[in-house]
C-alpha positions in Angstrom: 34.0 -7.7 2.7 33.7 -10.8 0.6 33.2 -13.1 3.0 30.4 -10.4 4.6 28.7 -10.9 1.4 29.2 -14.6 1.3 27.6 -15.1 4.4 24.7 -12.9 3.2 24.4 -15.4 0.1 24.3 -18.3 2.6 22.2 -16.5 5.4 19.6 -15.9 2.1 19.8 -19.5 0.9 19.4 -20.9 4.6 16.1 -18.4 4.9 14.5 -19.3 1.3 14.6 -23.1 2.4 13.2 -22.7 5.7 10.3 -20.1 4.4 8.9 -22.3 2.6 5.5 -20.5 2.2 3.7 -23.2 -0.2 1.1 -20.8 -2.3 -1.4 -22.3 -4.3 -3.2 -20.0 -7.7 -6.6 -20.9 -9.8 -9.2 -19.2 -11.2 -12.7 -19.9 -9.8 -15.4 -20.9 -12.2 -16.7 -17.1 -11.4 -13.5 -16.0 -13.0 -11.8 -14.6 -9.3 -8.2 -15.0 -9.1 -7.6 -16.8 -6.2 -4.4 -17.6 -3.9 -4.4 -20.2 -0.8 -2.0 -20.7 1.8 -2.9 -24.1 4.0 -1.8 -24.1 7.2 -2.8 -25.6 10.2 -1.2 -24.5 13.7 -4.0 -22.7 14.9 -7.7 -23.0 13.8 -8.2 -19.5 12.4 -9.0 -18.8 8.6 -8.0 -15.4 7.7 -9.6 -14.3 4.0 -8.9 -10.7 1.8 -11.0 -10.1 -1.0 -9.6 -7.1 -3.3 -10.9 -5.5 -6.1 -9.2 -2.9 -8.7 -11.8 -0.5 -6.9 -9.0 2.0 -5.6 -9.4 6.2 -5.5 -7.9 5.9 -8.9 -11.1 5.1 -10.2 -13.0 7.6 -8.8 -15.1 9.4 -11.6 -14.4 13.1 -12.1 -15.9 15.2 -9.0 -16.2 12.4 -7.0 -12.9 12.0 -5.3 -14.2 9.9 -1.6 -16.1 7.9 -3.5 -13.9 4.5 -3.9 -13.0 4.8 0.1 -16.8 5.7 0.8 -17.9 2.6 -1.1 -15.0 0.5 0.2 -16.3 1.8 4.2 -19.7 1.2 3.9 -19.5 -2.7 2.7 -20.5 -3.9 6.0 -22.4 -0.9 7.1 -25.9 -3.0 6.3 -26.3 -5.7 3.8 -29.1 -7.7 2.9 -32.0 -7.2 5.6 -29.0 -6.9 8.0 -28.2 -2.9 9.7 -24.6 -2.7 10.9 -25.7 -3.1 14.2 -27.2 -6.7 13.4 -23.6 -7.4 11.6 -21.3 -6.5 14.3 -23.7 -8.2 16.8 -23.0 -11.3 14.8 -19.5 -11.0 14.5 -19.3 -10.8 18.0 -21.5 -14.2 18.8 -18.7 -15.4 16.5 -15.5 -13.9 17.6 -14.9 -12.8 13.7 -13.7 -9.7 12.4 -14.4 -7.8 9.0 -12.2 -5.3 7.9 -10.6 -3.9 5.3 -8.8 -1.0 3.9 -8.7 1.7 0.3 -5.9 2.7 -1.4 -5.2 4.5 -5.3 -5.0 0.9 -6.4 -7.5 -1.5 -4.6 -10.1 -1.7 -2.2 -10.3 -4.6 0.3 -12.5 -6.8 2.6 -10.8 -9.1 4.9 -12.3 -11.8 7.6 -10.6 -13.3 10.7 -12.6 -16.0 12.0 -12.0 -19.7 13.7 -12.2 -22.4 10.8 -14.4 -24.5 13.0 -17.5 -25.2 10.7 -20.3 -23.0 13.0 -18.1 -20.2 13.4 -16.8 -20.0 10.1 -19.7 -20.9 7.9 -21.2 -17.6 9.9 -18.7 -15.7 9.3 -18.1 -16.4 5.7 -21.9 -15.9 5.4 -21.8 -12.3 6.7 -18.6 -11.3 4.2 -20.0 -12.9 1.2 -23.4 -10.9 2.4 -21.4 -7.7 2.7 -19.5 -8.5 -0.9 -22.8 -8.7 -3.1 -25.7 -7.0 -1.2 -24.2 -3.9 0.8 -27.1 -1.8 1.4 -25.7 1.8 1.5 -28.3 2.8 4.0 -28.7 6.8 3.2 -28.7 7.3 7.1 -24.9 5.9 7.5 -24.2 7.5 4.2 -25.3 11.2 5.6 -23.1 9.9 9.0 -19.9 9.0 6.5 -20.2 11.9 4.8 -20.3 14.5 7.5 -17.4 12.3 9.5 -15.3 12.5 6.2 -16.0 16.2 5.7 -15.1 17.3 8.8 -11.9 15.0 9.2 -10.8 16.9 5.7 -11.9 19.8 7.3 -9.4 19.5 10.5 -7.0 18.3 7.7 -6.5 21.2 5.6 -5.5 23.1 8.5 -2.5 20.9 9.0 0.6 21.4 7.7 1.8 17.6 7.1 -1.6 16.4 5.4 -1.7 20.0 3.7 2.4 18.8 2.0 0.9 15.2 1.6 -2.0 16.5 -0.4 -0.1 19.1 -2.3 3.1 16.5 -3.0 0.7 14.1 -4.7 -1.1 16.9 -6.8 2.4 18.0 -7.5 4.2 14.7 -8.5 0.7 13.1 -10.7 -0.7 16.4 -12.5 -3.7 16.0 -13.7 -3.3 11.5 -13.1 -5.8 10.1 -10.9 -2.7 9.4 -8.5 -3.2 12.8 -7.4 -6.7 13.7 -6.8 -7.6 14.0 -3.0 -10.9 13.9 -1.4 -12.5 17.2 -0.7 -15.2 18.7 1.3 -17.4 19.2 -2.1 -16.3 15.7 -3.8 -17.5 14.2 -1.0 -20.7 16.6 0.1 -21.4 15.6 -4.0 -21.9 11.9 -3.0 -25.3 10.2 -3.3 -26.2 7.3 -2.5 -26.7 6.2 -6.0 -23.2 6.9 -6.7 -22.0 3.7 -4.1 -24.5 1.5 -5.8 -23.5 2.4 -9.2 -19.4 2.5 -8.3 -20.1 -0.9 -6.7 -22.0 -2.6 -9.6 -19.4 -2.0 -11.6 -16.1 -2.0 -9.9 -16.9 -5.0 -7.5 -17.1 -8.3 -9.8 -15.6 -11.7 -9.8 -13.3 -10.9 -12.6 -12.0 -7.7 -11.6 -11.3 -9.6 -7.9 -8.6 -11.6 -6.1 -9.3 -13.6 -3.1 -6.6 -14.6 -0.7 -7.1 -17.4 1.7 -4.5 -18.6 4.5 -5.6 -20.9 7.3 -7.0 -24.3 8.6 -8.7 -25.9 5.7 -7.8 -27.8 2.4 -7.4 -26.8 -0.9 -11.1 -28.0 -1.7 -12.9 -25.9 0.5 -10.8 -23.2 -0.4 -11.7 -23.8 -3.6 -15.9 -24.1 -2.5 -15.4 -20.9 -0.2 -14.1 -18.5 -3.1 -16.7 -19.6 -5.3 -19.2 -19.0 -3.3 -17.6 -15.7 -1.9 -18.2 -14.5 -5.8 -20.3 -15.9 -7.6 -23.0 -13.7 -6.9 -21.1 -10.9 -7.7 -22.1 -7.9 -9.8 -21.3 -8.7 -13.5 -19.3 -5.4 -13.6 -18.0 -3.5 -16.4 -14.4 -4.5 -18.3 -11.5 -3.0 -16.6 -10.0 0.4 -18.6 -6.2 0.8 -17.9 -5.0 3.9 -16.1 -4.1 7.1 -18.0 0.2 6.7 -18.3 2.1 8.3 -15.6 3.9 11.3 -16.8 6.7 12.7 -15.9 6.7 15.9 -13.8 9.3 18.6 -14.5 11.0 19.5 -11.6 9.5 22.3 -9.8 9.3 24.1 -6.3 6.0 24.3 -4.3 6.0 26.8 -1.7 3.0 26.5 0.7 2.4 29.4 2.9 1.2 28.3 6.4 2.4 29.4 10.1 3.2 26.5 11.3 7.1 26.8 13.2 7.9 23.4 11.6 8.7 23.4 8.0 7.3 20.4 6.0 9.4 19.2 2.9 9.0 16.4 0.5 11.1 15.7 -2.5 10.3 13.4 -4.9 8.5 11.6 -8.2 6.5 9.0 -9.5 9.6 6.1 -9.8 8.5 2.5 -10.0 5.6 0.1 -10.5 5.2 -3.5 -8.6 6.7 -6.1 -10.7 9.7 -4.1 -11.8 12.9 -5.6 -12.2 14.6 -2.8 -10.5 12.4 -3.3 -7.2 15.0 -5.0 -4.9 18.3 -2.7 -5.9 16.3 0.1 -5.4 14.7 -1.5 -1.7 18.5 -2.2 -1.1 20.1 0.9 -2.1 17.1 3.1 -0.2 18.1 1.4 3.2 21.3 3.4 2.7 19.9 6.6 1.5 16.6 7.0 4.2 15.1 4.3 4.7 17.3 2.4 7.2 16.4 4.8 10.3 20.0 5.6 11.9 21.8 4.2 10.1 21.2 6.0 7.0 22.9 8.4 4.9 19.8 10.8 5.1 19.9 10.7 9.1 23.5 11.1 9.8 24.0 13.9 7.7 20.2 15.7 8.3 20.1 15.2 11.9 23.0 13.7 13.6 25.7 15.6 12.0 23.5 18.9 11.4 20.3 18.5 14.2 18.2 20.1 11.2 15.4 17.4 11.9 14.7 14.7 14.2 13.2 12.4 11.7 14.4 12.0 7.8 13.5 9.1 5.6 13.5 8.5 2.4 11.2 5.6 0.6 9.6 3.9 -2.5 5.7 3.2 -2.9 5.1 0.5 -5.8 1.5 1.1 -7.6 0.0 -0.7 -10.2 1.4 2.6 -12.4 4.6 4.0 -10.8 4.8 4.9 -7.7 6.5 7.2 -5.8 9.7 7.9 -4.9 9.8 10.2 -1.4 12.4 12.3 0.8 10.3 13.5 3.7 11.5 15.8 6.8 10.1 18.8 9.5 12.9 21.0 10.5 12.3 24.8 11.5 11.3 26.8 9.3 14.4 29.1 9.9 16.6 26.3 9.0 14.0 24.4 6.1 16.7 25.6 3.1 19.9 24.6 5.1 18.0 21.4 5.4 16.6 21.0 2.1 20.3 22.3 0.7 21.8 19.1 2.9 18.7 16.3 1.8 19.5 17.3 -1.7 23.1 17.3 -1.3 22.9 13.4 0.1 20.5 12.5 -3.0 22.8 13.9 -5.7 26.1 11.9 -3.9 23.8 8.7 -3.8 23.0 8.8 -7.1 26.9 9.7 -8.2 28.2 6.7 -6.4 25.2 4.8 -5.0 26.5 2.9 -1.8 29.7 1.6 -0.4 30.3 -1.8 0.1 29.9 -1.7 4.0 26.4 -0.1 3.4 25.5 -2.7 0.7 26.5 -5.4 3.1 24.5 -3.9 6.0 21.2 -2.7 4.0 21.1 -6.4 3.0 22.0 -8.6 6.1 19.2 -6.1 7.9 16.5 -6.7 5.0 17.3 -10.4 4.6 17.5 -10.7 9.1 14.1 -8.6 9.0 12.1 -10.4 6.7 11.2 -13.3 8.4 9.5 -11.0 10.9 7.2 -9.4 8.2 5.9 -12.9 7.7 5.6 -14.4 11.4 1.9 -14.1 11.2 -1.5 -15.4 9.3 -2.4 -11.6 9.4 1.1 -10.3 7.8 1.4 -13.5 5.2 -2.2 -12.0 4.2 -1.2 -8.7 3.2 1.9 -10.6 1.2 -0.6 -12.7 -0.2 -2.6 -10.4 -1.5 -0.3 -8.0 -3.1 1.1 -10.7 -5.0 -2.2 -12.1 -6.5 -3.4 -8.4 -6.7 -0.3 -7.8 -8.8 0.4 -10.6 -10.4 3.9 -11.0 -8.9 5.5 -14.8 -8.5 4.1 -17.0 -6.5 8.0 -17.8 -5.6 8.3 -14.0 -4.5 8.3 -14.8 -0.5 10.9 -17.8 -0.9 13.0 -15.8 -3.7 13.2 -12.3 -1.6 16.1 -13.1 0.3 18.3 -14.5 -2.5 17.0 -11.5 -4.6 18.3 -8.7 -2.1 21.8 -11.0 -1.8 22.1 -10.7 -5.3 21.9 -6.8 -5.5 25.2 -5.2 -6.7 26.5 -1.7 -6.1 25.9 -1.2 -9.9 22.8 -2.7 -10.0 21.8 0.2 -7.5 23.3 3.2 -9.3 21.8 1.5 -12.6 18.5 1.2 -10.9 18.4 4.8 -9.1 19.6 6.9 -12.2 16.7 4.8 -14.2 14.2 5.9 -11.7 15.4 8.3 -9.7 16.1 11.4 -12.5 17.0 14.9 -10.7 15.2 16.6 -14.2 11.9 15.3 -12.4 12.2 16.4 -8.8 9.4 18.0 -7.6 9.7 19.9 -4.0 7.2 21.1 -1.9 7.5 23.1 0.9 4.9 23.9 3.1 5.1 26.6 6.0 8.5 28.3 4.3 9.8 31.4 4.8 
């Protein structure tokens, strides 16, 4: 077993060196954080531009609105409709996207880094960035989408335990408000404009830049990506995460599949704990087959054909999650077993074998998570969004090598505390 663990060391080592993902930090004179990644095997620019503009900081009754500012960004801006955008795109080959989540809201552009096409395409994204539109027609469109895709949602029983698990797990914390049909049917058009104007602004933003250019016209582009932003308003932390007290939500629905998920708001990005408890949940759930969770749930038993276990880093702590569908015949045998395999974890946290495998497959996967402009992006931008090290990509593999059996049982009974468990349960008997 020691030389297993020796070879990991070395196998993490050999990685780190070859990664060698070279990231670059300043602040623009517009007061954007910004983080660049020069590369030049193909001639593609791939840009994110995030903003602490997540659901979190939705105001009260509003719940939507964050994601329904976030989705209409390129729905018409300036004198240009979205058809007149995505017609441009297209002469271009570039694509605008982005995504929403509790934490940050996102635009991102793929375009070729030759100076026509890009220059265009930089153009549109910096036109979507400070002058979205809103147009009330594609608002009234949004908003009836949005209400009937809740709609169709609450009749489900996984997106009915989803909902319920977050409201269950972040009481009263933004963390756990979900869109609804009236949140959303509240929405005016006034609302975007105002959520925009003071949510989206070059100091509350981090741009994220990988592709074919140098570090001075990364530097021009990200200036002039924000310095027409709104001036905004200062950034207010997030109420504190409390603790729930652990508690069992029983959803009635008649659905013959039960859906359970166990858990509680457990760890924030940046924590020192991160990688013993990334390690130590490989074993538990989050390794697919070869898991504690699966070979007791479903191999062993054949209560479920999928268990997992994970964790979710926020900005605020995140959550911590056992998720299955068994039968609802069989849900408490099930549950009974899930719980069983959590409270032996935490005891004795994992044997060596399991240390030694969750590792080698982490540190052997890794390099796959990076193999792409498009994946180093999403890296790129959770670490400037976050503030994490600008080392973290080279340091990952010698940080999972490093993890200790104690270092996970320390790490799970710090975050991981049975006193806080919530459960919920939806289509039980």
């Amino acid at each position: 077993m020691r030389r297993i663990l020796l070879a990991v060391l070395a196998m993490a080592v050999a990685f780190a060196a070859e990664a060698g993902v070279k990231i670059e930090h300043w602040v623009a004179p517009s007061g954007a954080r910004v983080y660049f990644v020069e590369t030049h095997d193909l001639p593609i620019l791939d840009i994110d531009v995030s903003f602490a503009a997540g659901g979190a900081r939705d105001p009260a009754g509003k719940a939507g609105l964050a994601a329904m500012t976030q989705g209409m960004l390129d729905a018409g801006a300036g004198d240009l409709d979205e058809e007149a955008i995505s017609e441009r795109l297209g002469d271009i080959a570039a694509r605008l996207g982005g995504s929403s989540d509790s934490d940050r809201a996102s635009l991102t552009l793929r375009t070729l880094s030759y100076p026509k096409e890009r220059d265009a395409a930089l153009g549109l994204l910096r036109l979507a960035l400070t002058r979205p539109s809103f147009p009330e027609a594609v608002l009234a469109r949004e908003k009836a989408r949005t209400v009937a895709a809740i709609r169709e949602a609450d009749t489900k029983p996984d997106a009915i335990a989803a909902k319920r698990f977050a409201a269950a797990i972040y009481p009263g914390h933004p963390y756990g408000a979900s869109a609804t049909v009236e949140s959303v049917a509240g929405i005016a058009r006034d609302d975007l404009v105002a959520f925009h104007r003071d949510h989206y602004s070059a100091r509350r933003s981090v741009v994220s830049i990988i592709g074919d250019m140098t570090r001075a016209e990364a530097e021009r582009i990200a200036q002039s990506l924000t310095e027409s932003l709104p001036a905004g308003v200062p950034e207010t932390p997030l109420p504190e995460v409390t603790l729930p007290g652990a508690a069992t939500v029983k959803v009635a629905h008649p659905a013959t599949q039960s859906h359970i998920h166990v858990g509680l708001p457990a760890v924030r990005r940046g924590d020192p704990d991160y990688f013993a408890l990334l390690v130590g949940n490989y074993s538990l759930g989050g390794g697919g087959f070869v898991s504690r969770l699966m070979k007791e749930v479903r191999e062993k038993r054949g209560y479920a054909y999928s268990v997992y276990s994970y964790f979710a880093p926020r900005k605020l702590a995140g959550p911590f999650e056992i998720g299955l569908q068994t039968k609802r015949e069989q849900a408490a045998d099930a549950l009974k077993v899930a719980n069983e395999v959590l409270a032996g974890f935490l005891k004795d946290g994992p044997t060596a074998t399991e240390l030694a495998a969750a590792k080698k497959n982490l540190i052997d996967g890794f390099g796959l998570r990076i193999d792409s402009n498009a994946k180093l992006l999403g890296y790129l931008s959770t670490i400037g969004f976050f503030n994490l090290p600008l080392t973290y990509l080279d340091d990952f593999p010698a940080k999972v090598a490093a993890v200790t059996a104690k270092d996970v049982r320390d790490a799970f009974a710090r975050h991981v505390r049975p006193e806080h468990l919530v459960t919920v349960v939806v289509a039980s008997d």
